[in-house]
N, C-alpha and C positions, 0 to 999 in steps of 0.2 A: 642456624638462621635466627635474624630476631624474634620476638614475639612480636604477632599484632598489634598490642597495645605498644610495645615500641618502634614501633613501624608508624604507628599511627601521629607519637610523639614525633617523628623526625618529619614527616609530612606536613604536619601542622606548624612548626618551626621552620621549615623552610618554604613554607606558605606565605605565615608572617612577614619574613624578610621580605620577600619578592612583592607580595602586596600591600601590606602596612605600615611598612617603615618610615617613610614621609609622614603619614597622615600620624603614628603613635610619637615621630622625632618632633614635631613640629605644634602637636596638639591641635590641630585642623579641625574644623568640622565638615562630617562627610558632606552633609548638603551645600558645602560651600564650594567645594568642586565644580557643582553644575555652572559655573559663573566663573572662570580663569581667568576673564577682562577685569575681575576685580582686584586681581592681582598684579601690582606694581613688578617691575621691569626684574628686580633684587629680589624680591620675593619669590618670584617664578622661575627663576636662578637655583635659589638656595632649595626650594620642592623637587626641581627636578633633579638636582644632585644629590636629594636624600633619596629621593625613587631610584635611584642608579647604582645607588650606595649600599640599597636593598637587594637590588638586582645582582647587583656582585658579590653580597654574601650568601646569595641565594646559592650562587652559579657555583662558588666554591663548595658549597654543602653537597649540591648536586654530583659533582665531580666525584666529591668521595663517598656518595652512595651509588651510584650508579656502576663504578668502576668496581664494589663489593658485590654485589649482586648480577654482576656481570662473570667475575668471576667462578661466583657460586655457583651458576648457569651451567656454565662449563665443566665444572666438578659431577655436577649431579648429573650433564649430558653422560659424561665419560662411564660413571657409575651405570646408571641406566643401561649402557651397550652392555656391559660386564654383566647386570642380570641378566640381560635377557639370552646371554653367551648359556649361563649358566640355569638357562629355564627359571628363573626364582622370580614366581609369578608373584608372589605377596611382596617383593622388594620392590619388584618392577612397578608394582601398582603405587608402590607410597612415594618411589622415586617420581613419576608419573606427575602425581598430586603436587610435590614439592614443585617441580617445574613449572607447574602450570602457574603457583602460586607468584613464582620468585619472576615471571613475564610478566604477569600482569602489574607488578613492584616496580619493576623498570618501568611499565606503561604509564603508570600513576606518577611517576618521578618526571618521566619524558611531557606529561601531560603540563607538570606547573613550568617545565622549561616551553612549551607553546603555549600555554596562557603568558611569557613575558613576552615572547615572539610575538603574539597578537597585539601586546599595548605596542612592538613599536611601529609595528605597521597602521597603527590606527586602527586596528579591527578589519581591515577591507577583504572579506573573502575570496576578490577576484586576483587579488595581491598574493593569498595565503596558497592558494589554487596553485597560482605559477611558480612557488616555489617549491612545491612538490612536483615530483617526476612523475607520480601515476602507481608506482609499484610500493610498497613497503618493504623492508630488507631490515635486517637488526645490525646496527652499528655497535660493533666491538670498539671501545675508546681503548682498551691493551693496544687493539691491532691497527690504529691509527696514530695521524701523527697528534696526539692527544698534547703531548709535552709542549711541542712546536706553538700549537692552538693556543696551550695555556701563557708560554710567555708571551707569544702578539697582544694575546687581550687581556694580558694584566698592563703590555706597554700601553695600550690605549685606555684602558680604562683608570690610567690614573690621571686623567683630566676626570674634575667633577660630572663636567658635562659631557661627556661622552660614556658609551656603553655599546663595548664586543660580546656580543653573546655566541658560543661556541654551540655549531650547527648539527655538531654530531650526536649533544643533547636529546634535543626535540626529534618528532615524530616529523615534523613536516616539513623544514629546513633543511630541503636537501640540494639546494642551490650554495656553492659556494662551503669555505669552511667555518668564516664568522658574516654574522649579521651584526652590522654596525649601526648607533644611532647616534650622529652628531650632529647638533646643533636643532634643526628643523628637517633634515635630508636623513637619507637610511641607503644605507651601504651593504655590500656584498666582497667576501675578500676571499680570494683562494690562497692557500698558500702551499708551496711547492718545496720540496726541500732537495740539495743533490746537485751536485756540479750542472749534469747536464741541462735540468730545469735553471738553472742557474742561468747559462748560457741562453738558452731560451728567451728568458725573461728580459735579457738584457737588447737582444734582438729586435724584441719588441717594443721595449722602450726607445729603442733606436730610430724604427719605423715610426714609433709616435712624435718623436721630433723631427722628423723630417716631415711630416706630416703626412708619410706615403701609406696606403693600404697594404691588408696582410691578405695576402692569397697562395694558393699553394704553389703557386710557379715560382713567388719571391722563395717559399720555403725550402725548393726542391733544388734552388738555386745557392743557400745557404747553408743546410744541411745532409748526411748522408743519410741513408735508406733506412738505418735504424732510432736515428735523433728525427726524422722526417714525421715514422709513425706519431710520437708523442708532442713532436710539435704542430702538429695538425691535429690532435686530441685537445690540445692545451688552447690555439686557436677557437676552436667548436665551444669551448668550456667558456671562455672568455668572453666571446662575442654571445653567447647565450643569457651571461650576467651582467653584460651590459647593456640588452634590450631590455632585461626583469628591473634593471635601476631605475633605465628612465621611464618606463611604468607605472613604478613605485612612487614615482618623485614627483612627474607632472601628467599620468595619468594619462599619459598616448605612449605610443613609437608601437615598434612591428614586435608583436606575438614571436615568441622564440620558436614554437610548439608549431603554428603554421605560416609563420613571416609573412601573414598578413597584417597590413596599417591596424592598428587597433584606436580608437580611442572611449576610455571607461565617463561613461556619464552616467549623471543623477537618476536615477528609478522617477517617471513621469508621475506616481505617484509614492506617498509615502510606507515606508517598511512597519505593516503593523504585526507584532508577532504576541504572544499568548503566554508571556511573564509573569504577566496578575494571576492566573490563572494558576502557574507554577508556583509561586509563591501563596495562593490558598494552599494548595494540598500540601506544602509543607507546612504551613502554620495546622493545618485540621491533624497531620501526625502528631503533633504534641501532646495531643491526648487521646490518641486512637491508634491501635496496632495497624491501619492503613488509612491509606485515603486515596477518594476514584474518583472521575471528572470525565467525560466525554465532550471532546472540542468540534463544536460545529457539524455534530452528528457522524464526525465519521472518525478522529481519532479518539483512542479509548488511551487512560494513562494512569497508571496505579503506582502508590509507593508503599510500602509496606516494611516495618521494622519489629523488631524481635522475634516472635513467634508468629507474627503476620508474615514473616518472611515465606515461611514453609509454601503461603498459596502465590506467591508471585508467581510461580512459572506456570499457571493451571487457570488462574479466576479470569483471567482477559483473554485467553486462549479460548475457554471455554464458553464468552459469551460471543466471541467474535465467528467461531465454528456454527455458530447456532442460527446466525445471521446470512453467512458467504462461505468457501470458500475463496474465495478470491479476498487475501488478509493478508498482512504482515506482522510479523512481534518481532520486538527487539529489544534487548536488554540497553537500559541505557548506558550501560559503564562500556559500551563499547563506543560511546564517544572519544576515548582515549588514544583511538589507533583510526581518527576521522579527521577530515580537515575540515574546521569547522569551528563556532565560537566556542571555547575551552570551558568548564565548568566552573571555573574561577570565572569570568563574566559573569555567570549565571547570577538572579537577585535571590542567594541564597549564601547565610553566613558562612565562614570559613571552616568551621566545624561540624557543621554538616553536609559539606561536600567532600568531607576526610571523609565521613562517613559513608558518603555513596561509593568514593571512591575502593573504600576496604570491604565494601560487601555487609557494613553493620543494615544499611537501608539498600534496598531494591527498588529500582523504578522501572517498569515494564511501560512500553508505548504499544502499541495497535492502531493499525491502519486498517479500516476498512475502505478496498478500493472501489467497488461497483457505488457507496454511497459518496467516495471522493468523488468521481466520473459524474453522480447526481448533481453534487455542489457546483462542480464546473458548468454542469449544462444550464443548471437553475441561473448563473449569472452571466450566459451570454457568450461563456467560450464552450463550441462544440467541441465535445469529447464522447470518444467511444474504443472498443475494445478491438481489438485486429486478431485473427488467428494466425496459426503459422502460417499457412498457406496463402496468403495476403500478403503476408509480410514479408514473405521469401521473395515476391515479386518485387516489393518498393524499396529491400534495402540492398537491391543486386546493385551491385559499385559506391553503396556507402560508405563513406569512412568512420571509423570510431565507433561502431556497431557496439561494442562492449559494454560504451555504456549507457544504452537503450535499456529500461527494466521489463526483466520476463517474470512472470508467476502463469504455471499452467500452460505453460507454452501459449501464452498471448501475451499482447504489447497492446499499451494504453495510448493513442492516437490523439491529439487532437488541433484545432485549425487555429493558426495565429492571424485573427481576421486584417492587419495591415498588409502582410504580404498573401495571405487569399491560397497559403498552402499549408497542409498537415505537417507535425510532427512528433515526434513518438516523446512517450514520457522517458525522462533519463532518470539516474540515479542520483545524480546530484539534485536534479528536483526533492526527491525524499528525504535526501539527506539536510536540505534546507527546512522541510517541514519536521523531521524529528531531532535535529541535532542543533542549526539555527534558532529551532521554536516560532517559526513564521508561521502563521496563521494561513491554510488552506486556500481559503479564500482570498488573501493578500497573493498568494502566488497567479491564481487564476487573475485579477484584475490587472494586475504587472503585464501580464501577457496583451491582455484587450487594451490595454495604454500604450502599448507599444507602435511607436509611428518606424514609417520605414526608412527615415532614415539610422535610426536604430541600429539597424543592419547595415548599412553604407556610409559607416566613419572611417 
């Protein structure tokens, strides 16, 4: 396996690509970004072809790290069985370690293939959301159709302006096989390989020029009982990626997940989150084995490098115990296996997010909840704590219960005063304040700005 420091070298090269390449092709300067009206019709042409240009030698580097470390995966699975056949606890243990390391290598890799996925969607979380299924699963690129993938999006990607990015990459892109982005629009493509998909396809393009609908009685009418199953698989897949486009593109049609009407609007007020903030405690490591910061009295958040490392997993632990149990910690490198803004967004340079990423630097976050619950109530949204026995009662016939957050067998409640009813804290709330970096109190005001129509788009 490589070493770290060449692990760290190939991360950082394939960083470069994917996000610098424009601005180092072009001699750009960053702050002139903020301002793309300044840029003539040819000019914003030739930027986004270098950005694409990046992106494709990105995707190719990715390609052939991922498919090594993919297979090393597999090798030291196999090993592993064979100790543990043969009791050899000291092999098992270091085979152990290796694996754990060579996941988390793919995760790092997978991660800068969803920080490109995030520029082409624009950043929109509710976008990035619908393109995950919900579960996590490791995509073998051996065991897919990987070659297939690779020549559609080398055919597409040799327009300047266009860019297929291959979905089995990323952590979160599990809609579809490529995410396409041409022109101003973003695309979705499956692709199916095999006579009878073949036929399939062709069925369907048939239906689309006639302009007749696909439902299962046309299908049951056209095919037999074993082309039926996968042509109503293939139906379901399809029409699933064609709600998520136009979503994507004009920000309404119907929710795949519960086919209700959606339509995504502007937050009533502004998204303020706690970047400055991120950006002191990495400039104060420059000359300090850590650095510590409490946001808005209730998160706690440490970084710590070299031999500061040793107290990450202990010093915010141990002041938040001291306070509540009712706490959360969490390592932040497990942003990597989150749907969520990527750490390349983040305003921190490219080499020291190799860093966070390889474990050189530690950043621990801490939630204290009884003082979030404070925060909420201080500004006007009621919030309070529910036990089970509460709760057993309000969420009899809920749907989506999973992901309500429990610690201590309670659930955090609180009233969305437009429509004048309770609801329980989710998990994606938390993951907005640790992984988004949205400031606590920006989620609670969100909630209290929220008119009813809100809810009945």
């Amino acid at each position: 396996m490589k070493s770290i420091e060449e692990f760290r070298n190939t991360l950082k090269d394939i960083a470069d690509l994917a996000f610098s390449n424009a601005i180092n092709s072009l001699n750009v300067n960053h702050n002139s970004l903020n301002n793309p009206k300044l840029f003539d019709k040819e000019f914003q042409n030739e930027f986004v072809s270098k950005v694409h240009e990046g992106f494709k030698k990105a995707q190719e580097k990715l390609i052939v790290e991922v498919l090594y470390y993919q297979n090393l995966l597999q090798e030291r699975n196999i090993s592993l069985k064979e100790f543990r056949r043969q009791k050899n606890k000291s092999d098992s243990e270091n085979t152990e370690i290796e694996i754990k390391v060579i996941k988390q290598r793919i995760s790092n890799l997978s991660h800068i293939a969803d920080s490109i996925a995030w520029q082409m969607i624009g950043g929109e979380i509710h976008i990035a959301r619908r393109l995950f299924n919900s579960s996590y699963s490791q995509k073998f690129l051996a065991s897919s159709n990987i070659q297939h993938a690779i020549k559609v999006a080398e055919e597409i990607n040799k327009s300047p302006l266009n860019f297929a990015l291959i979905s089995d990459l990323t952590h979160f892109v599990q809609i579809g096989d490529l995410l396409i982005k041409q022109s101003n629009l973003v695309g979705l493509m499956e692709l199916k390989e095999g006579k009878v998909n073949e036929q399939i396809n062709l069925f369907f393009e048939e239906l689309r020029l006639k302009k007749q609908p696909i439902n299962e009685e046309i299908l049951k009418n056209r095919f037999d009982e074993n082309v039926l199953k996968q042509a109503l698989r293939m139906n379901r897949q399809k029409e699933r990626t064609e709600k998520i486009i136009e979503i994507i593109n004009t920000d309404k049609g119907i929710d795949p997940t519960t086919n209700e009407p959606i339509v995504i609007k502007t937050p009533n007020i502004k998204t303020e989150g706690y970047h400055l903030a991120l950006n002191k405690l990495y400039k104060d490591l420059s000359s300090n084995l850590y650095s510590y910061e409490v946001i808005e009295h209730c998160l706690h958040i440490g970084m710590y490098q070299n031999e500061g490392r040793s107290m990450a997993p202990f010093v915010i632990k141990h002041l938040l115990e001291k306070e509540t149990e009712n706490f959360i910690l969490i390592d932040w490198l497990t942003i990597t296996n989150n749907v969520s803004q990527p750490l390349f967004l983040k305003p921190f340079p490219p080499e020291f997010i190799i860093e966070v990423l390889t474990g050189k630097v530690k950043i621990i976050m801490g939630l204290n909840l009884d003082k979030l619950i404070g925060l909420f109530n201080s500004l006007g949204l009621k919030t309070r704590w529910v036990n089970q026995k509460e709760a057993n009662k309000m969420l009899k016939g809920m749907p989506r219960q999973e992901e309500i957050f429990i610690i201590n067998k309670k659930r955090i409640m609180f009233t969305i005063p437009s429509l004048e009813i309770e609801t329980f804290l989710s998990g994606g709330i938390l993951s907005k304040i640790f992984y988004d970096n949205i400031l606590p109190s920006n989620i609670a005001r969100t909630f209290l700005t929220l008119k009813y129509d809100d809810f009945n788009s």
